[in-house]
Structure formats: C-alpha cells, structure tokens
N, C-alpha and C positions, 0 to 999 in steps of 0.2 A: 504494500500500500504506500509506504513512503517513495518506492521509486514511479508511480505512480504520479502523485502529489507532487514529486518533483519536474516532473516531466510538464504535468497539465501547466502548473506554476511558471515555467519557464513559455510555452509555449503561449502564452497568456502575457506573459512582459515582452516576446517578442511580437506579438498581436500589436499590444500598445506603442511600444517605440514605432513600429511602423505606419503605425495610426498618425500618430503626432509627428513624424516626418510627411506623411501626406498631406496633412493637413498645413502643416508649414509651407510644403511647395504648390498648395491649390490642388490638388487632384482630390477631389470630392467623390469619384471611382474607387478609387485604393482607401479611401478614408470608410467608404460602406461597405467595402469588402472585408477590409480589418474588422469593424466592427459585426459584421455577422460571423467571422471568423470565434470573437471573443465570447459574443451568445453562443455559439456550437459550443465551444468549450467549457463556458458555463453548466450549459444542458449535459453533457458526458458527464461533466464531473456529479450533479445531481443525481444523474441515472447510477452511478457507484455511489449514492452516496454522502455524497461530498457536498457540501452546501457555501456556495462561494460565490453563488449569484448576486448577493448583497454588495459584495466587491466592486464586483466587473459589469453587471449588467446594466448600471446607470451608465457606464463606460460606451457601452456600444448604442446605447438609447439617445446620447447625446452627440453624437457622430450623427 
C-alpha cells in the first residue's frame, strides 16, 4: 500500500507542476487535460480506498 501511495502521490504532483506550467504559458488544453488527469487519480485512489479527493479535487475543479 505505501508503494502505492507513493506512486499515486507523485503522479499527482507531476499532474500539478504541469498544470501550472500550462497555465503559465496559456495553453488552457494541457491545463484541462492535467486536471482530468488529477480527478482520474483522485477517483483510483478512492476506489482502493484512499480518500484524497479533498486535496486535489478543488485542484482540477478550478482548472
């Protein structure tokens, strides 16, 4: 489970850094792809379990 956790966690901060480099350079495409990327991730981690929507899901609501 922790390498799990590890895994989703990371893939979730590179979500975000990309998010926020898109959104720096205008691309408002990559900026909604990131953030459905981060609700997917969200949702996985639910379905194990894992409750981290609180985190990240205003993250990709606000993209």
């Amino acid at each position: 489970m922790i390498e799990f956790m590890t895994t989703l966690h990371l893939r979730i901060y590179e979500a975000v850094s990309s998010m926020r480099l898109a959104r720096a350079a205008g691309d408002e495409e990559q900026v909604r792809a990131q953030a459905a990327e981060i609700a997917d991730l969200a949702d996985i981690a639910a379905r194990h379990g894992v409750d981290i929507s609180c985190a990240y899901t205003e993250l990709a609501h606000a993209a």
